[in-house]
N, C-alpha and C positions, 0 to 999 in steps of 0.2 A: 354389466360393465365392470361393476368392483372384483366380481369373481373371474371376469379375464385379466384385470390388472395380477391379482393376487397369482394366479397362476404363469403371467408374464413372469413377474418377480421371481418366482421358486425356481423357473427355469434358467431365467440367469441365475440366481444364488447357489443352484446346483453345478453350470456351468463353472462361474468363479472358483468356485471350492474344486473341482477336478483338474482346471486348468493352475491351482494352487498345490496341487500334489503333484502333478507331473511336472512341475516347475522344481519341486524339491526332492524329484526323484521316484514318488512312490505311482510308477504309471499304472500297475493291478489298480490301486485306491483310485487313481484320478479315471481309471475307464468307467465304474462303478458311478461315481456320480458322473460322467457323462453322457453313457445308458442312460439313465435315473432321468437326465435332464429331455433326452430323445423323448423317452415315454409321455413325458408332461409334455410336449411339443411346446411351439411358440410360430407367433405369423409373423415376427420378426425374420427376412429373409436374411439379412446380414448375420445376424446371433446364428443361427441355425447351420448356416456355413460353415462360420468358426468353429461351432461344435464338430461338424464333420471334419472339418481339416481336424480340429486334434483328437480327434478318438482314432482319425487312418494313422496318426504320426504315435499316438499313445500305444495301439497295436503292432506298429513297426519294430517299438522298443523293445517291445515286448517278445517278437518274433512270428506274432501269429498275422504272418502278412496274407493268409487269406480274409483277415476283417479288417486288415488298413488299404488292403484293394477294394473293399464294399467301400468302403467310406469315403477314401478319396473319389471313388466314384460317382458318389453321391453329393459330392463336392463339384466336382465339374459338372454335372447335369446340374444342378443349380444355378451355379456361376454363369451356365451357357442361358438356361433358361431366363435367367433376368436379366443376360445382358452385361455381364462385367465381366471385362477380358483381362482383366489386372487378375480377379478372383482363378479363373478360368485358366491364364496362365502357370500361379501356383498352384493349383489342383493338378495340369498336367504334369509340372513335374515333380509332384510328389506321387503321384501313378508310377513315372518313367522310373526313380527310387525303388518304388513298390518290386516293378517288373524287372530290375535290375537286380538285385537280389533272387529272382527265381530264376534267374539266369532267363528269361525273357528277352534276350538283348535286344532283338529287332524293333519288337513294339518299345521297347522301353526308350530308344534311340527316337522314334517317331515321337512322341508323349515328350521326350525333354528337347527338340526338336519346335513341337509348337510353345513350348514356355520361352524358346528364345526367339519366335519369331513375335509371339504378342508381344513379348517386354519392349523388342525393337519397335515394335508400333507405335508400342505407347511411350516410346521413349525416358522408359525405365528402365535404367543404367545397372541397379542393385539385382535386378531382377535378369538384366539381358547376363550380368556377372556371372550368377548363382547359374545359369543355362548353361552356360557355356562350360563353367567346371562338373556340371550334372552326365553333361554329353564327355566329359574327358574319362568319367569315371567309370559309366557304359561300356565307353571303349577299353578301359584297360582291363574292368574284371571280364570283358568278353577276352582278350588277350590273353589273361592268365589265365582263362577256362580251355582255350585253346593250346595252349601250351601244356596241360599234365597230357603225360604221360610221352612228352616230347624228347629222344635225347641226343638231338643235337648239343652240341659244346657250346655255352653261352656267345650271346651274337650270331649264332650261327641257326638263323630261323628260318620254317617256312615261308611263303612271300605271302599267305595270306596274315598268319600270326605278324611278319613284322607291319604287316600295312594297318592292321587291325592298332597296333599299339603305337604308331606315329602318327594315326587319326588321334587317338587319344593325348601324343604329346602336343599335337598340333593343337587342339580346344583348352586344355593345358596352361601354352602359350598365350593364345587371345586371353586364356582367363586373367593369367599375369599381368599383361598390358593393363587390361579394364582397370582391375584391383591397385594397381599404383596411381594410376588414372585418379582415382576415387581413393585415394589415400590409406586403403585400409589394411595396415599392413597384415593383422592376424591372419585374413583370406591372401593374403601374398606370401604367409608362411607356408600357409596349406599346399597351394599351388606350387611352391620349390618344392616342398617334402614327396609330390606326383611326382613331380617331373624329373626328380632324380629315380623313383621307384620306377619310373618307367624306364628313362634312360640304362639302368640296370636293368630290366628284362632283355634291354634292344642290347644288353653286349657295350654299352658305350659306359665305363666304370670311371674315365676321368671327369666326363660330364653329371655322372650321377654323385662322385664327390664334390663336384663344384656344388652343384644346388642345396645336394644335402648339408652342407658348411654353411650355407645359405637357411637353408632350415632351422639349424642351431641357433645361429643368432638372434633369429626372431623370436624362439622359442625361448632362449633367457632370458630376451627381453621383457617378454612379457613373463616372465618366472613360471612358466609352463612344464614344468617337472616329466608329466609323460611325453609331452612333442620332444624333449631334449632327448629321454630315454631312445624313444624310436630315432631322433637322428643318429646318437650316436651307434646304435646294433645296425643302422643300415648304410653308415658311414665303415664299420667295420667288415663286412656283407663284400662291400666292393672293393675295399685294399687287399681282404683275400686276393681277390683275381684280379690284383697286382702286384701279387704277389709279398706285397708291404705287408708279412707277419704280424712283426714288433708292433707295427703302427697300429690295425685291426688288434692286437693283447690289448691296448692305452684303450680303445675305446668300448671294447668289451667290458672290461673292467671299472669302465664309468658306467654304463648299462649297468653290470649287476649291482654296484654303490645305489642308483638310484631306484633300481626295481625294490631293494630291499628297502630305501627311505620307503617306497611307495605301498610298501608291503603287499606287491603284486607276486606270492610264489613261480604262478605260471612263467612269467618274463623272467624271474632269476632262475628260475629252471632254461629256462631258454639261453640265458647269458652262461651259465656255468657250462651246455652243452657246447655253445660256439667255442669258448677256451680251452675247453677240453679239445675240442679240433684243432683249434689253432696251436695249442702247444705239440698238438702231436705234428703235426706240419711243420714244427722248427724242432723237431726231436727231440722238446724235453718232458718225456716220457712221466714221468715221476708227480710233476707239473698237472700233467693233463689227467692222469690221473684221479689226483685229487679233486678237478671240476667234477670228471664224466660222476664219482662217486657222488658229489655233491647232487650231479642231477640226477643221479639214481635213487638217491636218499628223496625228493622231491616228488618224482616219479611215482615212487613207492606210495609218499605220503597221501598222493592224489589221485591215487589208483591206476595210475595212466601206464598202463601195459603195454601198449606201443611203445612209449617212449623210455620205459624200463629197459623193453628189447633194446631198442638202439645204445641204452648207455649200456649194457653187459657186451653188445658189439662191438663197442667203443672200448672200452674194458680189457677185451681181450688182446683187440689188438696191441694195445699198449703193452701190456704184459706180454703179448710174443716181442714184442719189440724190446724188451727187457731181459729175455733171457729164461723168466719165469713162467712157464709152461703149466705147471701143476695151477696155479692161478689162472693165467689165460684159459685152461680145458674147464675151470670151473665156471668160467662166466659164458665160454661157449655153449655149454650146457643147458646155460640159464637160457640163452638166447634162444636156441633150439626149443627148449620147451616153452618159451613164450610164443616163438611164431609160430608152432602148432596150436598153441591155446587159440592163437587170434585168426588163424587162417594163411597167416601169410607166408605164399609158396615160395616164392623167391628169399626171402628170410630162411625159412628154414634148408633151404638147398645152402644156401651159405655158411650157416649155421652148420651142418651134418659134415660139409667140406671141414671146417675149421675142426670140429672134433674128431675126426676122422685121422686129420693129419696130426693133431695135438694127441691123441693118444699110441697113433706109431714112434710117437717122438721120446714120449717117456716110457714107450715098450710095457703099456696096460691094455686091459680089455675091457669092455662093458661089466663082465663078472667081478673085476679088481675095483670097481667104482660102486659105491653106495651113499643115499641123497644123505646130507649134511650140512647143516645152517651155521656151524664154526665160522665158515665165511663170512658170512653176513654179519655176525655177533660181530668179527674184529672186523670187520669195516664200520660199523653204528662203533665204535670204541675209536676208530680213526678218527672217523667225523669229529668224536669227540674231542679229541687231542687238538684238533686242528681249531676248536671253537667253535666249530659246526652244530649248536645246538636246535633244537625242534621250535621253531617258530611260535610264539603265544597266539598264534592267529590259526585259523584252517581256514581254506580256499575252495570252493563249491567248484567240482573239474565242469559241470553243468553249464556254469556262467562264460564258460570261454568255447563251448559246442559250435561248431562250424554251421551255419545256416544248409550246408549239403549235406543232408540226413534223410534218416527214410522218412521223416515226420515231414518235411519240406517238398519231396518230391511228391509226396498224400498231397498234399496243399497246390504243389502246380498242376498235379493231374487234375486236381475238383476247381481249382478257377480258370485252366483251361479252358469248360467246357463253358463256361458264361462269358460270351464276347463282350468285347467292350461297349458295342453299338447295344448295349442293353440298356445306354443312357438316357437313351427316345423313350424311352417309358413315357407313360404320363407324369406329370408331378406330383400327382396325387398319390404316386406310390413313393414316395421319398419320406421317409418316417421323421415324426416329429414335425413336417409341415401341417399347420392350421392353416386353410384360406379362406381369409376374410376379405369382406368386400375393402376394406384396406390396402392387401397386397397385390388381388386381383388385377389390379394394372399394371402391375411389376412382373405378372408372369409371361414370359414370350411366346407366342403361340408356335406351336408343330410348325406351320410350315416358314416363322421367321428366323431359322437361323441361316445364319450367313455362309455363302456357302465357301471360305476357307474350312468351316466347321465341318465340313460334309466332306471335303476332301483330306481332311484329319481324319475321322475314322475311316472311311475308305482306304485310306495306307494303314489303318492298324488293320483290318480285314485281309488287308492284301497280307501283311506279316503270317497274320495269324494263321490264315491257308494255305500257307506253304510249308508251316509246319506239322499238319495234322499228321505225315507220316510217320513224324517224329515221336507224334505222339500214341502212333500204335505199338509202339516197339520199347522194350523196359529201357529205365532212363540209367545211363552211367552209373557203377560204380562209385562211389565216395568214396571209399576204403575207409578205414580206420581212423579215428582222429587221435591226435598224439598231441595236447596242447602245451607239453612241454619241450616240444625240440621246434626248431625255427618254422616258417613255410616249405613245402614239402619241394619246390621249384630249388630253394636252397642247398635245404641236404641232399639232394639228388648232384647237386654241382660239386659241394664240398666231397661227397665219394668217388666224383670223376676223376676231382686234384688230387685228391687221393689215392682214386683207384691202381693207378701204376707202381706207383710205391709199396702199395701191399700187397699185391700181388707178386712183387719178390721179394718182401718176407716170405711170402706161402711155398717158393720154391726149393728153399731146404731150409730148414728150420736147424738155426743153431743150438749146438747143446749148454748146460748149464753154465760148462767154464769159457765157453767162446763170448769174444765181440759181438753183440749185435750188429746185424748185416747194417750198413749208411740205406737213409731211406732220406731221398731226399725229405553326407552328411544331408537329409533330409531337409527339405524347404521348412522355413519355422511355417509353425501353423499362425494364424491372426490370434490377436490377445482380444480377450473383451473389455469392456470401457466400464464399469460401475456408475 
């Protein structure tokens, strides 16, 4: 008896201390002791839970979501097996989380689906909240998955993509309701900050400024330094296309103020790219300039070769738009040889065009040209001038890695192949349970679960089999990540408003003395109790 106490104890003291480090950040450190805690087991069914809820949400953070799908799974075959539908329900939707990010969406819709039908059971308000903005989330990153490589003119969507992301603003809405409902504003900041994001997918830009102004406010309120940043770049995002220039510089401009409080590189790379558009979209060339190099300079720093490509594209153009050609054929160049380094066809067909016609223009040839870094040395000498000095900090480009990599599609190809209905297990295979004659009557037998339960995985079955064709055939593309220039939905819009406009520059290119042509969030896991 003293030696199960003692080993009780270690397991929570283990647990405390992991759920003490992911509370402060360090989730590697807090998995290690919550492993640690697994091994030594406990016949505590409640402790054991908790453990599993935070080592799926610890592994989440971390990215390796094929061991916060073991977990949360292990999580709901628990919750089910003894009988707590409270438990049961946050385990589903931190699954629907899990599978949401693997771009899972169907099962994941189901999974956050039954966390809003138990909360409603149980008439838990916190919980039917958290569903309902679980299911909005679902829907819109299935929205935006549906949407690359789309290029209709914003608003202008196919009818499943738009139905897909007015599901999403619709659970959105109810979330909103609930959340004022229950007074809590910070989830009512969340909830504007969607539903203008989505409103701007749907093409609706005065609706997505209203909310997102709606955003801001709450985000000062509470002195929320990144929620303001992201209001304000996606408060500017939608003035673009409305054309309000000026208005989109003011809030850009406050973006990069705070990305640089926040000493986030990546987002003031980002903020410096949008300006650098937006000045060239109100033609002051010189202006925009000065960002694209800034985020060139950033690009550089963080090795982000995509996004180096876009700002010497960005580059260029400016400089045809100035007059100055011998610049502009230099950073065409650049661009050319980067979309070759990275693959990218369409890049470089642009890129071959642009040098092509910039060297008819100042009557040279490939033989009259030889590689030279002068450029680059007086632009690091601009920077300078301009104040633009090298950050005391560096920025790991790793930490900002899009979850759509080939290490992610490893990961859904290998928990594809473990359905969910691998919950029916016995219990006895659920690590870290001891059973004692103690809990013994806490466990639910095989054939008592109820059968809403049974008709829950039944529809993840039904999801999952209709995808198997899916998954004989290699999964999408990611392309390239570039975590210095905005979402790729973005700059694909910003070259449409663009595109007409440059494209007559490219039709005769003026010479040196001429005018420029006029151009126009995861369920928390349970804490333990000491």
């Amino acid at each position: 008896m003293r030696v199960s106490c003692r080993m009780e104890a270690s397991c929570l003291e283990l647990a405390l201390e992991g759920e003490r480090l992911c509370k402060a950040g360090d989730f590697k450190g807090g998995t290690a002791f919550f492993e640690a805690a697994v091994k030594v087991g406990t016949e505590d069914l409640k402790t054991l839970s908790a453990i599993y809820s935070q080592l799926g949400n610890a592994y989440f953070y971390l990215k390796e979501y094929g061991k916060a799908l073991e977990y949360h799974r292990h999580d709901l075959t628990l919750a089910r097996t003894i009988g707590d539908r409270i438990g049961e329900g946050k385990a589903s939707g931190n699954l629907g989380n899990t599978l949401k990010v693997l771009g899972r969406f169907d099962e994941a819709a189901v999974c956050c689906q039954r966390h809003l039908d138990i909360s409603q059971e149980q008439g838990d308000k916190v919980g039917e909240a958290r569903a309902l903005y679980n299911m909005g989330n679902v829907f819109h990153a299935k929205g935006k998955q549906q949407l690359w490589g789309c290029t209709q003119e914003p608003g202008d969507l196919p009818p499943d993509v738009r139905d897909t992301l007015q599901r999403a603003t619709g659970f959105y809405e109810m979330n909103l309701c609930l959340v004022k409902e229950l007074g809590d504003r910070a989830a009512q900041g969340r909830a504007y900050g969607n539903l203008g994001n989505t409103h701007y997918l749907l093409g609706n830009f005065v609706e997505a400024i209203k909310f997102h102004r709606q955003r801001l406010s709450i985000a000062k309120e509470f002195g929320d330094k990144a929620a303001e940043r992201r209001a304000y770049s996606n408060l500017g995002n939608a003035l673009i296309f409305l054309g309000q220039f000026n208005t989109a510089t003011e809030y850009y401009r406050k973006t990069l103020q705070l990305s640089r409080q926040l000493r986030d590189q990546v987002m003031e790379a980002q903020a410096c790219y949008s300006l650098g558009n937006t000045y060239t979209l109100l033609q002051q060339y010189e202006r925009a300039i000065d960002y694209h190099l800034k985020h060139l300079y950033i690009a550089q720093e963080l090795t982000d070769r995509v996004g180096e490509g876009r700002a010497c594209w960005s580059l260029g153009n400016a400089y045809v738009s100035l007059g100055n050609h011998k610049q502009a054929l230099y950073y065409a160049r650049k661009h050319l040889e980067i979309s070759k380094e990275i693959g990218d066809r369409n890049g470089e067909l642009t890129a071959r065009m642009n040098v092509d016609q910039l060297m008819e223009a100042l009557g040279v040839t490939e033989s009259d040209l030889s590689p030279s870094s002068s450029e680059f040395e007086m632009q690091g000498n601009h920077l300078h001038s301009l104040g633009y000095l090298r950050p005391p900090f560096s920025l790991d480009p790793a930490i900002t890695t899009s979850p759509q990599t080939e290490e992610l599609f490893d990961l859904i190809a290998s928990s594809q192949s473990r359905r969910l209905d691998d919950q029916r297990v016995n219990v006895g295979n659920l690590p870290g349970l001891r059973i004692t004659h103690n809990n013994l009557g806490h466990l639910v037998g095989e054939g008592d679960h109820q059968e809403p339960s049974d008709d829950f995985f039944n529809m993840l079955i039904k999801c999952q089999s209709s995808r198997i064709d899916d998954q004989r055939c290699s999964p999408p593309e990611a392309g390239p990540h570039a975590p210095t220039v905005p979402d790729e939905d973005f700059f694909s819009l910003i070259q449409r408003v663009q595109a007409k406009r440059m494209d007559e520059q490219r039709v005769q290119l003026p010479t040196d003395d001429q005018e420029s042509p006029p151009s126009p969030s995861p369920e928390p896991a349970s804490g333990f109790s000491s």
